[in-house]
PLY file of the C-alpha trace (Angstrom):
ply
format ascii 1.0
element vertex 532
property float x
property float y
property float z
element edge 531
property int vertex1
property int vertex2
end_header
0.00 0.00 0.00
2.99 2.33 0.85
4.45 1.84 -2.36
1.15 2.48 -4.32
0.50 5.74 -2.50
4.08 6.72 -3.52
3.61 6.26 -6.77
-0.30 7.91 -6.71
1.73 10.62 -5.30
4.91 11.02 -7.86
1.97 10.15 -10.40
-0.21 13.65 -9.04
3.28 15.66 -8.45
3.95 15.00 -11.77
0.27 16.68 -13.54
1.13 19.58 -10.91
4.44 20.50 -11.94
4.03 19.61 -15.80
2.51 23.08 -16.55
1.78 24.51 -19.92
4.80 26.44 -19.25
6.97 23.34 -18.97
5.34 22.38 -22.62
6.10 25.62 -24.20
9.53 25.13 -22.96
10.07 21.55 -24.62
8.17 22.79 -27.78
11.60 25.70 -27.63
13.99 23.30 -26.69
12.79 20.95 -30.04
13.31 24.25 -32.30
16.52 24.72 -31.17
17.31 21.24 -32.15
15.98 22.16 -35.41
17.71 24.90 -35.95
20.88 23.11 -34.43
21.01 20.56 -37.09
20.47 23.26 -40.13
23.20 25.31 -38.74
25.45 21.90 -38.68
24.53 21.00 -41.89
24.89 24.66 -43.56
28.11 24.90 -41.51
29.41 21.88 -42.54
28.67 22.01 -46.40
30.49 25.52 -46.62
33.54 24.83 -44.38
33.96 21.36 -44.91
33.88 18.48 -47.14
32.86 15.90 -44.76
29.44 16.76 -43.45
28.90 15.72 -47.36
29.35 12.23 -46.92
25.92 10.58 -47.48
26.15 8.75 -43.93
25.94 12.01 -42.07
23.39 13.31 -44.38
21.08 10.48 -43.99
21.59 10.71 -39.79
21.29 14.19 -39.99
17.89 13.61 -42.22
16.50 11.05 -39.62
17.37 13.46 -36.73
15.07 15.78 -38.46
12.53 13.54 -38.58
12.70 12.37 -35.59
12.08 16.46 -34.08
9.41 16.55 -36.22
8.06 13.49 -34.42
9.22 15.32 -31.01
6.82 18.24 -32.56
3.61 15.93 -33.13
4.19 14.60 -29.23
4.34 17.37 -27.55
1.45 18.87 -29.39
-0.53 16.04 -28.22
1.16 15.87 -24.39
1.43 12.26 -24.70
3.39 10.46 -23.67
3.88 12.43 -20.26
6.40 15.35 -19.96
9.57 13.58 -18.34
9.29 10.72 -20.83
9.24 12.56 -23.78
12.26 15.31 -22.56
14.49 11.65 -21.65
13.54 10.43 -24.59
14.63 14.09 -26.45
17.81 13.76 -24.41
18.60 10.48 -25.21
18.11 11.28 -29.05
20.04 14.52 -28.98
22.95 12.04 -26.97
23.17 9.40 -29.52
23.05 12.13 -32.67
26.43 13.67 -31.60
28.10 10.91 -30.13
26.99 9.66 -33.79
28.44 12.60 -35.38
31.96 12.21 -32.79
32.48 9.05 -34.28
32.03 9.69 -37.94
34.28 13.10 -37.74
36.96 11.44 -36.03
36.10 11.61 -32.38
36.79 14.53 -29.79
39.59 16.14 -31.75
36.40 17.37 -34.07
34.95 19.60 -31.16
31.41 18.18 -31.66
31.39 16.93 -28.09
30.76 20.65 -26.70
27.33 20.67 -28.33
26.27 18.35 -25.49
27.11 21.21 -22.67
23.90 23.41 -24.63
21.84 20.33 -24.56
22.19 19.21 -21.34
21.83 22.81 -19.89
18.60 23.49 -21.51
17.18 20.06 -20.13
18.28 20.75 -16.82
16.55 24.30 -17.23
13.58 22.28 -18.91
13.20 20.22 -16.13
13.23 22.29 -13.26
16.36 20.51 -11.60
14.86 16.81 -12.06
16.57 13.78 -13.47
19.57 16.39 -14.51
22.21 14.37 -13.31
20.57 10.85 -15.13
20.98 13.07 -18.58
24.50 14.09 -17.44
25.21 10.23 -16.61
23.89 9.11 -20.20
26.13 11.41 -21.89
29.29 10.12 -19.88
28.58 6.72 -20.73
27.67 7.33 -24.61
30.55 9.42 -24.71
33.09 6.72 -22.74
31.72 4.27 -25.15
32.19 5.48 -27.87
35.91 6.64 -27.23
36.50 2.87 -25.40
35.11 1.35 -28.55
37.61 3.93 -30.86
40.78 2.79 -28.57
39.39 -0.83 -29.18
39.27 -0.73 -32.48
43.00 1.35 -33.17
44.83 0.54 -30.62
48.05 1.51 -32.17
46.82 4.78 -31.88
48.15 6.95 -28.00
44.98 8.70 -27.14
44.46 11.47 -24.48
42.03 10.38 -22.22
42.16 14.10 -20.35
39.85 15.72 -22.49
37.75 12.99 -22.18
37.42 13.19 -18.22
37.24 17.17 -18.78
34.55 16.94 -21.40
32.47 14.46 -18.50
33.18 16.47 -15.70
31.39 19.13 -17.41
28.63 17.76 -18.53
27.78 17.17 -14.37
29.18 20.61 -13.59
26.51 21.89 -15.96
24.25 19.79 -14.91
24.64 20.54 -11.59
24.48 24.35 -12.30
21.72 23.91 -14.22
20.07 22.20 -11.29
20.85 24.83 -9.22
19.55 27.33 -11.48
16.32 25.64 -11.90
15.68 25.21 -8.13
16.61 28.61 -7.90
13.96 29.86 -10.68
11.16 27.52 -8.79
11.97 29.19 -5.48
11.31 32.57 -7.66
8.34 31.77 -8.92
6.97 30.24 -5.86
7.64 33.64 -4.16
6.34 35.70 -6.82
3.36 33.06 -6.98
2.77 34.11 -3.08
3.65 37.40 -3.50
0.90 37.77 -6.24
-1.36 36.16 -3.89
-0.86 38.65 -0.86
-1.18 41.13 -3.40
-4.36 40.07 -5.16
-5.60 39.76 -1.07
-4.83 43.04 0.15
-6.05 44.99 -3.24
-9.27 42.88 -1.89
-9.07 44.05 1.40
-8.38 47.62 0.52
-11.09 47.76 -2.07
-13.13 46.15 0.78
-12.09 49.02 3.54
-12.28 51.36 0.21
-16.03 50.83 0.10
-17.11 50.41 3.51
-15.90 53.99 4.03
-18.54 56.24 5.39
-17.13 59.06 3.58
-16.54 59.51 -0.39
-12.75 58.61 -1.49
-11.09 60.13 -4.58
-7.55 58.87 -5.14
-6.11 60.76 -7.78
-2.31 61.40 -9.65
-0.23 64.67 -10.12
-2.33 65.92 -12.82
-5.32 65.48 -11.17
-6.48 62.48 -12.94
-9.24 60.32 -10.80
-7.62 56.70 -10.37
-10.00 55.21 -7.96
-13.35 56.06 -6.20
-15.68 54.51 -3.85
-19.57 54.08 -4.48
-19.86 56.69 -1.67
-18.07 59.23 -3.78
-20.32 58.53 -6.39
-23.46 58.45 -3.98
-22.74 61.91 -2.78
-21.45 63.76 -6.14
-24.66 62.56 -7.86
-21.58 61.69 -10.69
-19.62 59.00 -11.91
-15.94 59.67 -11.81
-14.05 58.52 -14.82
-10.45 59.31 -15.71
-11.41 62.33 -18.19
-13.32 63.88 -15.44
-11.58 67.22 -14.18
-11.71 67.53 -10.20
-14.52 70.68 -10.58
-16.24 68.97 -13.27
-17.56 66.29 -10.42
-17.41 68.93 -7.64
-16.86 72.86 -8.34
-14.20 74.25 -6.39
-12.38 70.72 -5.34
-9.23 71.57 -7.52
-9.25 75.30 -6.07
-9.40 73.50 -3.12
-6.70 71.04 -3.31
-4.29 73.78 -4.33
-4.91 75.88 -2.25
-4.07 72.78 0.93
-0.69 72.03 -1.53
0.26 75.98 -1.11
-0.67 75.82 3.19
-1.95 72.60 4.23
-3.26 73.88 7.37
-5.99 76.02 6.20
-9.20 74.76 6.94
-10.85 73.15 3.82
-14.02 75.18 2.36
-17.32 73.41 2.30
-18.56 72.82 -1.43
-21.47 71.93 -3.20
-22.43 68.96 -5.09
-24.11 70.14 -8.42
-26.04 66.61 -8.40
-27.43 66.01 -5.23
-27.05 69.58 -3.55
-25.19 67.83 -0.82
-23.10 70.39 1.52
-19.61 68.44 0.94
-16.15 69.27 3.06
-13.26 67.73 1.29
-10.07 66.39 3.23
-6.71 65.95 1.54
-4.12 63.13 2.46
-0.46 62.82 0.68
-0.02 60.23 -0.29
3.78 60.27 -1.16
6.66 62.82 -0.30
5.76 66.11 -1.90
2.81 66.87 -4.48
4.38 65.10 -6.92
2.54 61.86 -6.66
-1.00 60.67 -5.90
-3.47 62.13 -3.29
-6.48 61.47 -1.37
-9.66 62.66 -1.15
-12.45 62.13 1.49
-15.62 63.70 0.91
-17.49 64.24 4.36
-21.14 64.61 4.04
-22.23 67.92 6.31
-25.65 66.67 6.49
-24.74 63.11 8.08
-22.66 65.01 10.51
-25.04 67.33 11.66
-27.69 64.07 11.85
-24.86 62.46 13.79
-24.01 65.19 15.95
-27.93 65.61 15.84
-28.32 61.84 17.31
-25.79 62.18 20.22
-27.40 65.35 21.59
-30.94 63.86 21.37
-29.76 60.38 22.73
-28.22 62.89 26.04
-31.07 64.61 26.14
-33.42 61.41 26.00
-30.87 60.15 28.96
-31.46 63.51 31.29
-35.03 63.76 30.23
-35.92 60.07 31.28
-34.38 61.03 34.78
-36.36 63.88 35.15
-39.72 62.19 34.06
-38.86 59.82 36.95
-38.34 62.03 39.28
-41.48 64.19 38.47
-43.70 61.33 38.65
-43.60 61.00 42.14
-44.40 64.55 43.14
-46.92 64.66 40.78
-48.52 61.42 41.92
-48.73 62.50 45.13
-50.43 65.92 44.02
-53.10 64.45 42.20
-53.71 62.38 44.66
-54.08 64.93 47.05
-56.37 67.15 44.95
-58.58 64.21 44.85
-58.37 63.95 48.36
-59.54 67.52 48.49
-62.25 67.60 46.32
-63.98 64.53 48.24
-63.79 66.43 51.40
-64.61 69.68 50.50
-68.01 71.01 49.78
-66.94 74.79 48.30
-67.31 75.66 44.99
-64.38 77.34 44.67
-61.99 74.98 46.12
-63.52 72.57 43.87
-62.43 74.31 40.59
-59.16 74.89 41.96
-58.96 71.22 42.54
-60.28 70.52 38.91
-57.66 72.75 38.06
-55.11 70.99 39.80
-56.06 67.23 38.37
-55.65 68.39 34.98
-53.15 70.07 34.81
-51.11 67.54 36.50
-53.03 65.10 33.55
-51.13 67.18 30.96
-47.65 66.87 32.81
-48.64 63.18 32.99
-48.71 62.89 29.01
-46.05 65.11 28.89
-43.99 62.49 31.07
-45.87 59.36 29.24
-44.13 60.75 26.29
-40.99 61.90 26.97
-40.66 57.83 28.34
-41.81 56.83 25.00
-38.87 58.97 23.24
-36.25 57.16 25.32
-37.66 53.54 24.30
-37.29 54.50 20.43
-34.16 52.60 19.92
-35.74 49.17 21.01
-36.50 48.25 17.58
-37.68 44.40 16.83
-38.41 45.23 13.01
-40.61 41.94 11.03
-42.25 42.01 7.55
-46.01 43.58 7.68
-48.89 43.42 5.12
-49.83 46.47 5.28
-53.44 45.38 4.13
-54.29 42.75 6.83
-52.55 44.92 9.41
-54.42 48.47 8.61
-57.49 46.88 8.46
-56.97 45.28 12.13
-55.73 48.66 12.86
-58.83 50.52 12.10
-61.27 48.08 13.26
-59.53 48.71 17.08
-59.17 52.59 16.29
-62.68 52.80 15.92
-63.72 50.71 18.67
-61.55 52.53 21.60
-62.19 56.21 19.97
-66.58 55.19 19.84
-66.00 56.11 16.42
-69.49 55.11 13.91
-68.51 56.80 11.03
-66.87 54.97 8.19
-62.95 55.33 7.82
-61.84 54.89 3.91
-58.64 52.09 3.73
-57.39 52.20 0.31
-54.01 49.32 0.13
-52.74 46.89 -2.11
-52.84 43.37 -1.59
-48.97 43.01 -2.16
-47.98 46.01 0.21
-45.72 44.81 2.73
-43.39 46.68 4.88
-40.32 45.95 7.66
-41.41 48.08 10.76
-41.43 47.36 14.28
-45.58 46.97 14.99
-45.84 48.49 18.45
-43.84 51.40 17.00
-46.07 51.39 13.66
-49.41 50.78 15.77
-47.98 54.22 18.29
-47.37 56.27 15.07
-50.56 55.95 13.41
-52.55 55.90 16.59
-51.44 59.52 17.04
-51.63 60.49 13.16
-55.13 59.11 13.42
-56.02 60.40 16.55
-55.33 63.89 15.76
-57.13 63.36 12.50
-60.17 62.33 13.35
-60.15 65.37 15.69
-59.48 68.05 13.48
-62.01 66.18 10.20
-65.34 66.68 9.80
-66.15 63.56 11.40
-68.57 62.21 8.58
-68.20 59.20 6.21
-64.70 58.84 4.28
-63.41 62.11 6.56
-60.85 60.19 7.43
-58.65 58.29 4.56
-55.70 56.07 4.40
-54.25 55.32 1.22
-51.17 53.07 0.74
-49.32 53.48 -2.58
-46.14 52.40 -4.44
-43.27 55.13 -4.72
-40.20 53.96 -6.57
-39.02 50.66 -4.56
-40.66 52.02 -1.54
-44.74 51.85 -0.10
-46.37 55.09 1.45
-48.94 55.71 3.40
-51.05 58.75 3.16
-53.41 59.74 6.34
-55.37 62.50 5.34
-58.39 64.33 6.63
-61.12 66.49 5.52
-59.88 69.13 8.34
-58.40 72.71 7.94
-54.92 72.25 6.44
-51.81 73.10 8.96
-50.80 77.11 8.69
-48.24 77.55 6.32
-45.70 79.33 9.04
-46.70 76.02 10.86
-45.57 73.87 9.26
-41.82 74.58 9.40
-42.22 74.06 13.46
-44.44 71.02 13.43
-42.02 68.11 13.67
-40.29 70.17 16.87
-40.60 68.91 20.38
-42.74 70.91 22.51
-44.63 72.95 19.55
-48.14 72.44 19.71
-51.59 74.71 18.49
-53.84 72.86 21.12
-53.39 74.60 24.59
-54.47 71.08 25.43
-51.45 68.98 23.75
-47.96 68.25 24.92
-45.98 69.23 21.68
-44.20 65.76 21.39
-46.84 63.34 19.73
-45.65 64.07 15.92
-41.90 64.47 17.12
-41.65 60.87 18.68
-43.67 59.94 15.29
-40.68 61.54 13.34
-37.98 60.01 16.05
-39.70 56.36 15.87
-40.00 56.43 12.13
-36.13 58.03 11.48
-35.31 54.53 14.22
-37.32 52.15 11.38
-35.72 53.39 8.51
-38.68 55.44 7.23
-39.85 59.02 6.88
-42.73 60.94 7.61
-43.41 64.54 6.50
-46.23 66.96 6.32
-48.15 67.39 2.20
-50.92 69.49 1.12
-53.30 67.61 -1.04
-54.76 69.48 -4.28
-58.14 68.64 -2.94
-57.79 70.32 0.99
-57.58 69.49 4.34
-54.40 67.93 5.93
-52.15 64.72 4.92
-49.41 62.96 6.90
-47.51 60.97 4.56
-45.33 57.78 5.61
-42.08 56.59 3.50
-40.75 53.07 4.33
-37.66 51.26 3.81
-35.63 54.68 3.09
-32.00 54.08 4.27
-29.97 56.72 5.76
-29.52 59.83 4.34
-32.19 59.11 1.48
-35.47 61.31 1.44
-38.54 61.88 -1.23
-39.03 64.08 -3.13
0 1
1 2
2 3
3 4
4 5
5 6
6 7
7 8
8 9
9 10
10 11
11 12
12 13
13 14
14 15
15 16
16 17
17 18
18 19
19 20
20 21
21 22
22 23
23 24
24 25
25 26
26 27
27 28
28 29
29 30
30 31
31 32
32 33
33 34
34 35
35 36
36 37
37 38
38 39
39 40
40 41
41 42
42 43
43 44
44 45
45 46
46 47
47 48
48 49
49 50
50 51
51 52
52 53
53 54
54 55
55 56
56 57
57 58
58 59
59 60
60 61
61 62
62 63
63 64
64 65
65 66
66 67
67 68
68 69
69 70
70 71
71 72
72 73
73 74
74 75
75 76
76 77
77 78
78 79
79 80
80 81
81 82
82 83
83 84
84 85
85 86
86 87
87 88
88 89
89 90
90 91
91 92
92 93
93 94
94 95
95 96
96 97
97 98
98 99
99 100
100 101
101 102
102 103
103 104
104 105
105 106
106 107
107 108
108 109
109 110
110 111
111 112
112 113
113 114
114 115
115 116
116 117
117 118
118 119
119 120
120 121
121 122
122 123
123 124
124 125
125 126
126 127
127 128
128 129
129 130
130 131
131 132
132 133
133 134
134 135
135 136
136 137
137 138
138 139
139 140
140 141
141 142
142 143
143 144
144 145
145 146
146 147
147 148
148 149
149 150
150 151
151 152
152 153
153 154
154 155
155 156
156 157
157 158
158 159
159 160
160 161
161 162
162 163
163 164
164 165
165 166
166 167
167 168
168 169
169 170
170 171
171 172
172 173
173 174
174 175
175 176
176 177
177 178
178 179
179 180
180 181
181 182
182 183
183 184
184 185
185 186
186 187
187 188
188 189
189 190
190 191
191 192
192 193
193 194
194 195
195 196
196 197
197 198
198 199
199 200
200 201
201 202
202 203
203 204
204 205
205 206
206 207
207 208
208 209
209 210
210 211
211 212
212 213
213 214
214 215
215 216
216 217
217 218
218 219
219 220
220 221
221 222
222 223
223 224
224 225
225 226
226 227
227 228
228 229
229 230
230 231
231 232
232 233
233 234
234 235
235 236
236 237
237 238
238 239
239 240
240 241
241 242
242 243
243 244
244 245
245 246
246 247
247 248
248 249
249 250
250 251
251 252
252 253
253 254
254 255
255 256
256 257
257 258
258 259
259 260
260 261
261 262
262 263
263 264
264 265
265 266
266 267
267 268
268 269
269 270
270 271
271 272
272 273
273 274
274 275
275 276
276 277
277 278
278 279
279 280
280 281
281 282
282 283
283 284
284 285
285 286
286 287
287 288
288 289
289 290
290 291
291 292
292 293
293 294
294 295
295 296
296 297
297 298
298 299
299 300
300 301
301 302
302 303
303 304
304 305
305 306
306 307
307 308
308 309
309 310
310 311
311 312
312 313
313 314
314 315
315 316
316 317
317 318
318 319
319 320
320 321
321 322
322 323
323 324
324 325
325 326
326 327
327 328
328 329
329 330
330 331
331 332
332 333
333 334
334 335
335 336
336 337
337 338
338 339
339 340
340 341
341 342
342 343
343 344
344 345
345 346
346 347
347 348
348 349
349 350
350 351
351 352
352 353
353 354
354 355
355 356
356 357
357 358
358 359
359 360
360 361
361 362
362 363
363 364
364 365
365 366
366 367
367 368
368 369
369 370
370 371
371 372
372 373
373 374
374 375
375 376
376 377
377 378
378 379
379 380
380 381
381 382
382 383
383 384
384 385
385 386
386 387
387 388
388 389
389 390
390 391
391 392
392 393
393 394
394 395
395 396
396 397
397 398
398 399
399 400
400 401
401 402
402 403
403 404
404 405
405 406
406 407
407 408
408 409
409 410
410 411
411 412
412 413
413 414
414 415
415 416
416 417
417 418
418 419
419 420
420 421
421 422
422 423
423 424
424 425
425 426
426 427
427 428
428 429
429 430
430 431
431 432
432 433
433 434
434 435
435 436
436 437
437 438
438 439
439 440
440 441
441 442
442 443
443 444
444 445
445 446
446 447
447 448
448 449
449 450
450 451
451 452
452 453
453 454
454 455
455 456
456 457
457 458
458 459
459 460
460 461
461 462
462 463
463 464
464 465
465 466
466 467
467 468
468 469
469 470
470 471
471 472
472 473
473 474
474 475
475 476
476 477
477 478
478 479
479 480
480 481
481 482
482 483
483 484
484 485
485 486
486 487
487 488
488 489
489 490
490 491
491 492
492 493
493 494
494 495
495 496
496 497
497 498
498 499
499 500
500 501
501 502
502 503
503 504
504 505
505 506
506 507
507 508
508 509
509 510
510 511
511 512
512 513
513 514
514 515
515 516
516 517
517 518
518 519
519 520
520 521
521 522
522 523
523 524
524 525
525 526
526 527
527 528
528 529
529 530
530 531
């Protein structure tokens, strides 16, 4: 079994390591015999009357034929690679050793064509069976001049060349082999270098576009060479390499000048032509100087402020939660004792001071209700919702808690369906409903809500047959604490706005064409993205 897996593993090394490069390499080496053999042949002609004789002609013929053989075989790959390069070797061997022994043997100074031949194998084969192609030359060659001696003995040879000429051919094999592990090493580096490479131009195109902020890397001559979807979010514009720097965003080139001349001056804030997005750029070197490439990140002003927007309102929601707490005890305990008083006491006048008393201290207990709501906006548990089966549950319950008789219009699409957290969906509309129904004419179809498709998104429309809100209104009417009824706390639409910012939707104030008032909802907006 252990000798099996050897060979199922010399068998798999062997399809690894035979590349196509290893091919092209053998298909080379079997020109250059080609082109060896012409050269011998021209050569020989010219300078000398011998290569005419019709025995070298007819060898040097087969030899031909035999590398156009080579040629068919390697085309096909079969038989395997190290077959067919012994097999070349072995060829190329017994050619010249042929051609020693026909010329007169090593005096002729054919036996340095080996060195070439056994070289490029070597090369060919990656260091592997170098020194068995050295060893078959020594032998053919020792043969060949044993068999000469043999057969003239008279004759005093000079067996010093002889050892020379073989201790070459396993210095160059050896250097060859050398060489060849040498030039796999290489490539296995540059292999794994090309990896790490290809894996961090990955993980920097990866970091590129998970960048909150647009990136613009650009040359010298201000020549975009890489961008981020954010970039191209925020510009409204796709860079390209033709695109000038204030093409895609007047004043950036100013800009970036301007930081080259002093870069500590604080960068202006610029306009996005596209998307009217208030843009601050921020320059990075990226090499010594201004001669090479720079960066560019694109902050968007309006996330900021929404940031910056966020952290103040999640302090204030902190301190505000606090203070609801501690009101609620105090105020507890004065309701409780104007109730106290208006059981015992039997004057009129204490008693509206009383009635006075309870509710007012019922509007500071809404007021606290909701400021308690506001701080429980960021426990979101967001599921899918059909808006039809859910709206109509919705106004079935509305109308049973309010005592409400008349009819309430529900105009939705089958297919509707939202993400939304439902307590936070069944607060919001309670509240767009409620104030409504108080404000409409209270008859049949006062009260409508109409879902609709809007690009990829669904909105719902609750409008009302009411007055419409005052124009100077309506620039204060998602603020906390702004309210037209003396009777209201001034938070109910601003916890709306809050809970629907928290479920990735939008809700905003429209004046229909007919009259009266409309709250419309957008859903599934992600950040940043609004209606128009």
């Amino acid at each position: 079994m252990g000798f099996v897996h050897s060979i199922t593993n010399f068998k798999q090394h062997h399809r690894t390591t035979a590349s196509e490069a290893h091919w092209q390499s053998l298909a080379a080496f079997n020109i250059f015999r080609l082109l060896t053999v012409i050269a011998l042949l021209v050569g020989g002609l010219v300078f000398s009357s011998r290569m005419a004789h019709p025995v070298l002609l007819s060898i040097a013929a087969g030899y031909s034929l035999l590398a156009i053989a080579f040629a068919i075989g390697i085309a096909r790959r079969r038989p395997g690679f190290d077959q067919q390069l012994t097999l070349h070797v072995a060829a190329d061997v017994i050619f010249i050793v042929t051609l020693i022994a026909l010329l007169g043997g090593l005096k002729s100074g054919v036996g340095l064509l080996l060195l070439p031949y056994l070289a490029a194998a070597g090369l060919i084969a990656q260091g592997r069976m170098t020194l068995f192609h050295a060893a078959l030359a020594t032998i053919a060659l020792l043969g060949e001049e044993t068999y000469r001696a043999y057969r003239s003995p008279e004759v005093d040879y000079n067996f010093t060349t002889l050892a020379l000429l073989c201790v070459a051919f396993f210095a160059v094999a050896w250097v060859a082999h050398r060489l060849a592990r040498y030039a796999q090493e290489s490539q296995k580096l540059a292999e794994q270098r090309r990896v790490d490479l290809a894996k961090l131009d990955r993980l920097n195109q990866r970091i590129l576009q998970d960048v909150s902020d647009g990136v613009l890397v650009i040359d010298g001559k201000y020549r975009i060479r890489q961008f981020n979807q954010q970039a191209e979010r925020l510009t409204g514009c796709h860079p390209t390499h033709d695109v000038r720097l204030d093409a895609l965003l007047p004043g950036l080139e100013a800009a970036l000048l301007a930081w080259h001349e002093d870069p500590s001056l604080p960068p202006p804030l610029l306009t996005a032509p596209g998307t009217h997005k208030l843009l601050r750029p921020r320059f990075v070197a990226l090499s010594p100087g201004f001669a090479g490439s720079a960066l560019i990140y694109l902050e968007d002003m309006d996330r900021l402020r929404r940031e910056a927007q966020q952290i103040k309102l999640a302090a204030l929601g902190r301190l505000t939660a606090n203070l609801a707490h501690e009101i609620r005890n105090p105020l507890g305990a004065i309701s409780h004792a104007a109730q106290l008083l208006a059981e015992e006491s039997r004057d009129p006048l204490i008693d509206k001071l009383t009635r006075i008393i309870g509710e007012n201290t019922q509007r500071l207990d809404r007021m606290v209700k909701d400021v308690l709501e506001l701080n429980r906006r960021d426990r979101l548990q967001m599921r899918p919702i059909r808006l039809g089966e859910w709206l109509g549950q919705f106004l079935d319950e509305f109308s049973q808690v309010e005592g409400i008789s008349a009819a309430i219009v529900l105009d939705c699409p089958p297919e509707a369906e939202i993400h939304f957290d439902a307590g936070h969906l069944h607060q919001v509309l309670w509240n767009l409903a409620r104030n409504g129904w108080r404000y409409c004419s209270k008859n049949d179809g006062s009260l409508v809500f109409t879902v609709r498709a809007q690009g990829r998104h669904w909105r719902l429309d609750v409008c009302n047959d009411g007055p419409p809100v005052p124009a100077e209104a309506q620039a204060q009417l998602f603020e906390p604490f702004f309210t037209t009824d003396a009777r209201g706390t001034g938070l109910g639409l601003y916890i709306a706005r809050e809970i629907c910012q928290a479920n990735n939707a939008q809700i905003e104030y429209v004046s229909p064409p007919q009259g009266g008032a409309c709250f419309r909802l957008t859903f599934g907006l992600h950040d940043g993205q609004k209606t128009r």
